[in-house]
MMTF fields as JSON, N, C-alpha, C and O atoms, coordinates in Angstrom:
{
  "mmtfVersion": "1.0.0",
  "mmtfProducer": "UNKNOWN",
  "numBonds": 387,
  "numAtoms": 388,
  "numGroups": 97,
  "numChains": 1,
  "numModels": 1,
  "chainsPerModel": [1],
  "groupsPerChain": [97],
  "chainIdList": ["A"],
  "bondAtomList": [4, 2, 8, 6, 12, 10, 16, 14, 20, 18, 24, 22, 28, 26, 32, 30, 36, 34, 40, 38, 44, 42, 48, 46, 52, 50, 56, 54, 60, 58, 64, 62, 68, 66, 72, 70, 76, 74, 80, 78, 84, 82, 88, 86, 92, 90, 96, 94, 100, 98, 104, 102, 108, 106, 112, 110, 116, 114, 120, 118, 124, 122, 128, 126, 132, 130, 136, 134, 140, 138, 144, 142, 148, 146, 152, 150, 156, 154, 160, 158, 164, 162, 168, 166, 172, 170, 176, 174, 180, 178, 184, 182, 188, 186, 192, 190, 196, 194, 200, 198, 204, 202, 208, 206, 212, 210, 216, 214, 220, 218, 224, 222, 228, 226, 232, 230, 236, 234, 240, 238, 244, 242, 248, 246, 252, 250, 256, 254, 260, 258, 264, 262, 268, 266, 272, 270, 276, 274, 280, 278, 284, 282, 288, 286, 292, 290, 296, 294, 300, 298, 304, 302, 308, 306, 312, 310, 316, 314, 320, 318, 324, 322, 328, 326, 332, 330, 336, 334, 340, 338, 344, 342, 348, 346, 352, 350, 356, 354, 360, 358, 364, 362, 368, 366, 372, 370, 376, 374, 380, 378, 384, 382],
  "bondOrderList": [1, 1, 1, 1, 1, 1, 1, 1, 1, 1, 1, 1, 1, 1, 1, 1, 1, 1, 1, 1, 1, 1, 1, 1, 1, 1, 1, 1, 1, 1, 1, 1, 1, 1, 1, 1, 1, 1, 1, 1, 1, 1, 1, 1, 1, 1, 1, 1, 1, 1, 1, 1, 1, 1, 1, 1, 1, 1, 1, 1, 1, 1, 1, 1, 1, 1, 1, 1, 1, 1, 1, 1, 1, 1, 1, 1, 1, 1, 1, 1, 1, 1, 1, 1, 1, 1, 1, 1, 1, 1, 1, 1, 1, 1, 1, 1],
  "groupList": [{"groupName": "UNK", "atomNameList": ["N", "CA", "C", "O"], "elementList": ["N", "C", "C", "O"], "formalChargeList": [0, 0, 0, 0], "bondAtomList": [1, 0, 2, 1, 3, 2], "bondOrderList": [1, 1, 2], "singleLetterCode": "X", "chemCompType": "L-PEPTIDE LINKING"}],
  "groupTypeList": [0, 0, 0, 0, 0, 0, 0, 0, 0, 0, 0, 0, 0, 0, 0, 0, 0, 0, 0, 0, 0, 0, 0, 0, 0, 0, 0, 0, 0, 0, 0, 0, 0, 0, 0, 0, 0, 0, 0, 0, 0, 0, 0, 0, 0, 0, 0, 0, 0, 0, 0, 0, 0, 0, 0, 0, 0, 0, 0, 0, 0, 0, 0, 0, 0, 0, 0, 0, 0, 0, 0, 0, 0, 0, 0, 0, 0, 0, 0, 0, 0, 0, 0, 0, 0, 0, 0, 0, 0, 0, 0, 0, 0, 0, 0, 0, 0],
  "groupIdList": [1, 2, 3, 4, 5, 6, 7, 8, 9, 10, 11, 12, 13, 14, 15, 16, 17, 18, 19, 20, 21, 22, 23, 24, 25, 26, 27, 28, 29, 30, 31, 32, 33, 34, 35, 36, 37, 38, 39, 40, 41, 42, 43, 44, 45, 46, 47, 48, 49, 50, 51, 52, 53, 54, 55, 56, 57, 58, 59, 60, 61, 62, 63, 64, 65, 66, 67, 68, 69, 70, 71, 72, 73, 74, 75, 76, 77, 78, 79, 80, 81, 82, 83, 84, 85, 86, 87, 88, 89, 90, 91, 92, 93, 94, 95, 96, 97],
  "secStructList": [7, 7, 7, 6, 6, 6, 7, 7, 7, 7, 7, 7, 7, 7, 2, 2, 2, 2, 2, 2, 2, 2, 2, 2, 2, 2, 2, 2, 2, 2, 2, 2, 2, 2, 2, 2, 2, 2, 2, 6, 6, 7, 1, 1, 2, 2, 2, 2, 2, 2, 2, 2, 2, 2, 2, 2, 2, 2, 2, 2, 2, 2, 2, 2, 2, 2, 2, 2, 2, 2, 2, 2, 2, 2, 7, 7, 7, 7, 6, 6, 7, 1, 1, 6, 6, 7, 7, 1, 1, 4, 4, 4, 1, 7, 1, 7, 7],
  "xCoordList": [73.605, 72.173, 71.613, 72.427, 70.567, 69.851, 68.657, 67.583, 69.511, 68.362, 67.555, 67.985, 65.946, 64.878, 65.404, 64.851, 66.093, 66.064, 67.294, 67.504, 67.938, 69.179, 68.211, 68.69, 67.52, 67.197, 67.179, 67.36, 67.092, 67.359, 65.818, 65.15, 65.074, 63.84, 63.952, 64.855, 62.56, 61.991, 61.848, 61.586, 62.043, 62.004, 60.575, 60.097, 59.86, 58.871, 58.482, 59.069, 57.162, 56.763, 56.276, 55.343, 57.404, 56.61, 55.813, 56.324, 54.317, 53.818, 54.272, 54.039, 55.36, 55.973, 57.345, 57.669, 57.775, 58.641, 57.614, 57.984, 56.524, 55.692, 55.517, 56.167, 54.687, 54.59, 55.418, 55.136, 56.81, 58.212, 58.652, 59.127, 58.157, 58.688, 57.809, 58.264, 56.569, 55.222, 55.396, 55.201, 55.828, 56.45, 57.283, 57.223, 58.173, 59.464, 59.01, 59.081, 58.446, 57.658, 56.734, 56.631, 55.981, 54.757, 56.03, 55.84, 56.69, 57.58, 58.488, 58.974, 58.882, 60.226, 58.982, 59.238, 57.597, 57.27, 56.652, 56.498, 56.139, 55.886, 56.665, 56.13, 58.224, 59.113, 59.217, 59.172, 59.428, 59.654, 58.35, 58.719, 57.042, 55.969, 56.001, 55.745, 56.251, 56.789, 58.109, 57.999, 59.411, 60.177, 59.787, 60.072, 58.977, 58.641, 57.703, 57.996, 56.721, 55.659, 56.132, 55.342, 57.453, 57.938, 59.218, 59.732, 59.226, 60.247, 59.512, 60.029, 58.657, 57.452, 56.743, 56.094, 56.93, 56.28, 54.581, 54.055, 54.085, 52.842, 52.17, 53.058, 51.236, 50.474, 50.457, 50.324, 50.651, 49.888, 51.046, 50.825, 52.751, 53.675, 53.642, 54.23, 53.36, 53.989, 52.616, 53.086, 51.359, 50.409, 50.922, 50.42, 51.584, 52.075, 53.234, 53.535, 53.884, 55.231, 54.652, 55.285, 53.27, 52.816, 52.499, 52.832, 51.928, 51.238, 52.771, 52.964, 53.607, 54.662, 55.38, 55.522, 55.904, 56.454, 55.102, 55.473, 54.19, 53.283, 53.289, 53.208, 53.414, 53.355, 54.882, 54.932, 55.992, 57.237, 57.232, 57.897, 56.208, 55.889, 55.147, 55.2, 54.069, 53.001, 52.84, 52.432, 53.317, 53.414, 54.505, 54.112, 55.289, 56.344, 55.592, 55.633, 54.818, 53.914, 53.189, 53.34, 52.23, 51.328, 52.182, 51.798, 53.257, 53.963, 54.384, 54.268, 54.84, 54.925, 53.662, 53.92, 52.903, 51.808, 51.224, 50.814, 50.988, 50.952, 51.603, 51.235, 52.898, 53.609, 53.548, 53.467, 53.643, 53.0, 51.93, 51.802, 51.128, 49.479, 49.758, 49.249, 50.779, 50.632, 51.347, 51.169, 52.678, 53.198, 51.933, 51.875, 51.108, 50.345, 49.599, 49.324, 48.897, 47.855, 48.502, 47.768, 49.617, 50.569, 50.984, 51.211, 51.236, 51.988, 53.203, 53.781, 53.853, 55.596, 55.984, 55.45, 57.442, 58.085, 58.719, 59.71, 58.08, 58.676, 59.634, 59.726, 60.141, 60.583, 60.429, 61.26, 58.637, 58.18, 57.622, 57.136, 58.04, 57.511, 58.283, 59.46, 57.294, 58.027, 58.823, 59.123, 59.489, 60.268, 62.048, 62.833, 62.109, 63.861, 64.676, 65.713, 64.382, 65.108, 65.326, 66.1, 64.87, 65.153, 64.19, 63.016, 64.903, 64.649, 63.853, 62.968, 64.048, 64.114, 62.86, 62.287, 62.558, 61.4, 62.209, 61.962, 63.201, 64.169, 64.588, 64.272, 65.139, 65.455, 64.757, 65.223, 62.969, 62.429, 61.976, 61.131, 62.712, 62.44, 63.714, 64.775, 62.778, 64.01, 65.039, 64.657, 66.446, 67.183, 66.972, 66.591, 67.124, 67.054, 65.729, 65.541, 64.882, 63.672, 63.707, 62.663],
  "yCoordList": [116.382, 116.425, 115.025, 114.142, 114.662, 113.494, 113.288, 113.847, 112.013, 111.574, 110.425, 109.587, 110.768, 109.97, 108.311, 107.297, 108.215, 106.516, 105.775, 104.57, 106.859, 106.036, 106.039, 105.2, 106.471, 106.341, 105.221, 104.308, 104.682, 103.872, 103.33, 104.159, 101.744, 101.698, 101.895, 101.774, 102.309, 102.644, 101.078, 100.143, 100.903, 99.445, 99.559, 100.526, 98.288, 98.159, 97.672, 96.984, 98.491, 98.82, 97.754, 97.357, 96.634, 95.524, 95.814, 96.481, 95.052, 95.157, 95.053, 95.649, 93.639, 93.257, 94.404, 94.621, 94.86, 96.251, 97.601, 98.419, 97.694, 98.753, 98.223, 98.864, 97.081, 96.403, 97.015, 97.784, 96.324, 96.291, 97.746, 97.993, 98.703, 99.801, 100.953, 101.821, 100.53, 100.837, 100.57, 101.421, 99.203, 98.694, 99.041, 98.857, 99.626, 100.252, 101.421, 101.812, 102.226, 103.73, 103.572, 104.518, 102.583, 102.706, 102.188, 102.713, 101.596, 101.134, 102.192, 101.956, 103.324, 104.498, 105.496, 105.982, 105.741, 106.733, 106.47, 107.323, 104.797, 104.893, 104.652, 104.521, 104.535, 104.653, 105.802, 106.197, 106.996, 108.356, 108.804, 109.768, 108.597, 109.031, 108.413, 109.121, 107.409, 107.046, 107.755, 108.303, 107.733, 108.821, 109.983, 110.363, 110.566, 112.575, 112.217, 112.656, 111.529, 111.299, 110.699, 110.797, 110.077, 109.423, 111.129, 111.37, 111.775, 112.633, 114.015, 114.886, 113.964, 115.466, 114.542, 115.252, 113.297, 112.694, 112.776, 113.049, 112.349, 112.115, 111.31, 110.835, 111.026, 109.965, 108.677, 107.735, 108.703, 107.78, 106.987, 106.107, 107.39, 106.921, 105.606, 104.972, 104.847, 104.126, 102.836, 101.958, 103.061, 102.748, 102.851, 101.94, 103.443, 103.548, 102.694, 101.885, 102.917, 101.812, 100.598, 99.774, 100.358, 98.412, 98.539, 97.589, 99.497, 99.467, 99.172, 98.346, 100.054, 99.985, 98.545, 97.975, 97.962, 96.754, 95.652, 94.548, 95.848, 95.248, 95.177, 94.199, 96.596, 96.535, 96.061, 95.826, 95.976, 95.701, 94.025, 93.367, 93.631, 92.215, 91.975, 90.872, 93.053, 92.62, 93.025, 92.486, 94.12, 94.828, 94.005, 94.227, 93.437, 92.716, 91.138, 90.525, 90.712, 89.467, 89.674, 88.98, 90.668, 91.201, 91.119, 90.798, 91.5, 92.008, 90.525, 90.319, 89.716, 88.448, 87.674, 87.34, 87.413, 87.069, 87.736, 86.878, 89.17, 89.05, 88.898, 88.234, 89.486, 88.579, 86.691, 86.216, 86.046, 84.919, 84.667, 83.701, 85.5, 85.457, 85.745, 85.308, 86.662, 87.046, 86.563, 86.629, 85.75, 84.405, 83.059, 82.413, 82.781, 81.98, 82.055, 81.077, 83.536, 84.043, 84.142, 83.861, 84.471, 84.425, 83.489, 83.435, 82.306, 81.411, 81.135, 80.082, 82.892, 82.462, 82.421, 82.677, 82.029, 81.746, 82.699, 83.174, 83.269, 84.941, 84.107, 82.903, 85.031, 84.736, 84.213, 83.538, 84.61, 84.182, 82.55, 82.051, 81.903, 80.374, 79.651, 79.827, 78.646, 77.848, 77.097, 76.327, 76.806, 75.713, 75.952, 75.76, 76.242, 76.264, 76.521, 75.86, 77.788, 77.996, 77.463, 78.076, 76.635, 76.053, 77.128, 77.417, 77.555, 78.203, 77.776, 78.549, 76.832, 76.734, 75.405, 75.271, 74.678, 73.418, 72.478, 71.406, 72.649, 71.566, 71.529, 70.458, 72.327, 71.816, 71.149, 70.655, 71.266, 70.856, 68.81, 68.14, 68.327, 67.235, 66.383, 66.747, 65.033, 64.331, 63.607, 62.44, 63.721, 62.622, 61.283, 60.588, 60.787, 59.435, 59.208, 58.219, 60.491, 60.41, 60.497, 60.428],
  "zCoordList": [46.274, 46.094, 46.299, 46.029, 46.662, 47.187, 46.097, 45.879, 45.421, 44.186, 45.047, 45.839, 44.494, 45.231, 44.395, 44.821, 43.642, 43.183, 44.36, 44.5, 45.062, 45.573, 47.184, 47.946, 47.534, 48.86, 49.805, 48.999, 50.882, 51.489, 51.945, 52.562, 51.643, 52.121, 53.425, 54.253, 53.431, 55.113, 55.711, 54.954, 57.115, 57.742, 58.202, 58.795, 57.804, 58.034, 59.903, 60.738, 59.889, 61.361, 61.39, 60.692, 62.968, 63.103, 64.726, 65.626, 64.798, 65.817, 67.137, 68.189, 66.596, 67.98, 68.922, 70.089, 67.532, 68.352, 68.767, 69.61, 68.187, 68.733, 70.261, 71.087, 70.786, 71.734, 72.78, 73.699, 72.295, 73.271, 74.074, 75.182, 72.702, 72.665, 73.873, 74.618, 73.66, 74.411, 75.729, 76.597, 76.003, 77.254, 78.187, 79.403, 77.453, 77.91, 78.201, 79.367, 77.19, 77.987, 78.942, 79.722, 79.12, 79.734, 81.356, 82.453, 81.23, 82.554, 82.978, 84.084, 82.427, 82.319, 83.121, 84.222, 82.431, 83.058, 84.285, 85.159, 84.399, 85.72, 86.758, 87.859, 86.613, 87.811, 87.947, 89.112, 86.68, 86.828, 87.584, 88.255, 87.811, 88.314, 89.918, 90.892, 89.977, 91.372, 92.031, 93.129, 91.309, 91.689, 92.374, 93.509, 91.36, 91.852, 93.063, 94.175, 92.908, 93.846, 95.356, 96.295, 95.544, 96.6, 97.28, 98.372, 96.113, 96.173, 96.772, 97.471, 96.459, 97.007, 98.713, 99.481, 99.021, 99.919, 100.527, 101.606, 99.079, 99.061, 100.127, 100.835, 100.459, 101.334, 101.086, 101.867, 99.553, 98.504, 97.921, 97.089, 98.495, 97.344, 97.905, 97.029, 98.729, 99.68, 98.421, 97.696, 98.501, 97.208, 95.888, 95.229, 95.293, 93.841, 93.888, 93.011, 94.975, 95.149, 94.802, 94.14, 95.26, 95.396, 94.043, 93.334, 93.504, 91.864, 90.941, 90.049, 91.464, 90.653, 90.456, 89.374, 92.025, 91.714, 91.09, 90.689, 91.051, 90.626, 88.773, 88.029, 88.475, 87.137, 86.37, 85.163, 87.209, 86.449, 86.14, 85.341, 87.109, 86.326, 85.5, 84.956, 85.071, 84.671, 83.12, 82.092, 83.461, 81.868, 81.075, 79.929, 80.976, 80.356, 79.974, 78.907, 81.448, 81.021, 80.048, 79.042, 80.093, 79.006, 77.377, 76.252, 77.836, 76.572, 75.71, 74.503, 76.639, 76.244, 75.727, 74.571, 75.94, 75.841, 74.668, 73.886, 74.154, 72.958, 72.145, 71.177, 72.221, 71.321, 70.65, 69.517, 72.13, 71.65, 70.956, 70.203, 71.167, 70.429, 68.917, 67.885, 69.176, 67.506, 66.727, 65.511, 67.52, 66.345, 66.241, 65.195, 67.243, 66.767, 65.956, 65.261, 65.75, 65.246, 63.654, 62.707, 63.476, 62.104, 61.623, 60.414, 62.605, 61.946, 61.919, 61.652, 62.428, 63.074, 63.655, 64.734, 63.584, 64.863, 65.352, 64.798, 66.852, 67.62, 68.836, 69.075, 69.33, 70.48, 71.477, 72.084, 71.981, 72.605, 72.987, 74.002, 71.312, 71.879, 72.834, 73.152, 73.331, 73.994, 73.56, 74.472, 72.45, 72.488, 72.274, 71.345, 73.061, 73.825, 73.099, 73.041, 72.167, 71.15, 69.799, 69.064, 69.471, 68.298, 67.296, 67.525, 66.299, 65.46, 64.122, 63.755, 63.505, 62.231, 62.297, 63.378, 61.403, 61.458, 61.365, 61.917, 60.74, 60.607, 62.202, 62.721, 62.965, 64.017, 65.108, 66.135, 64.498, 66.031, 65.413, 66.006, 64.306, 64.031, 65.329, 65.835, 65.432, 66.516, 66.202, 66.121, 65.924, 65.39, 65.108, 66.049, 64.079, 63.797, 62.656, 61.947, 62.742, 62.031, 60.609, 59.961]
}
């Protein structure tokens, strides 16, 4: 039997995996929509092809970009910053300081 005190918390919904996650669908269905549409030989696939390689850059830029926005806008440190990995505050001080 499943007592409600032993349950396991729920993981909290972060924006930045909604984002990612959005990304990934919004990129899956438009190769799958280019697929069928190149596969039935539309007029038009040869146009969705340019939209398509168009959006596999663009939607991921986008995706980056808010992300960045929203560690600035927070205050933390996401993935997206620029600085070359260094994680922690302690690491972005310069030796000797």
């Amino acid at each position: 039997m499943w007592d409600k005190n032993t349950e396991k918390p729920r993981k909290k919904i972060n924006p930045r995996r909604v984002a990612a996650l959005a990304g990934v669908a919004l990129l899956a269905a438009m190769y799958l929509i280019t697929l069928v549409v190149a596969i039935f030989d539309q007029e038009n696939s040869g146009r969705l092809f340019q939209i398509c390689l168009a959006g596999t850059v663009a939607i991921p830029l986008l995706i980056w970009v808010y992300i960045w926005m929203y560690g600035k806008l927070s205050g933390r440190h996401t993935m997206a910053d620029l600085d070359l990995g260094r994680d922690t505050p302690e690491d972005t001080q310069i030796p000797g300081e």
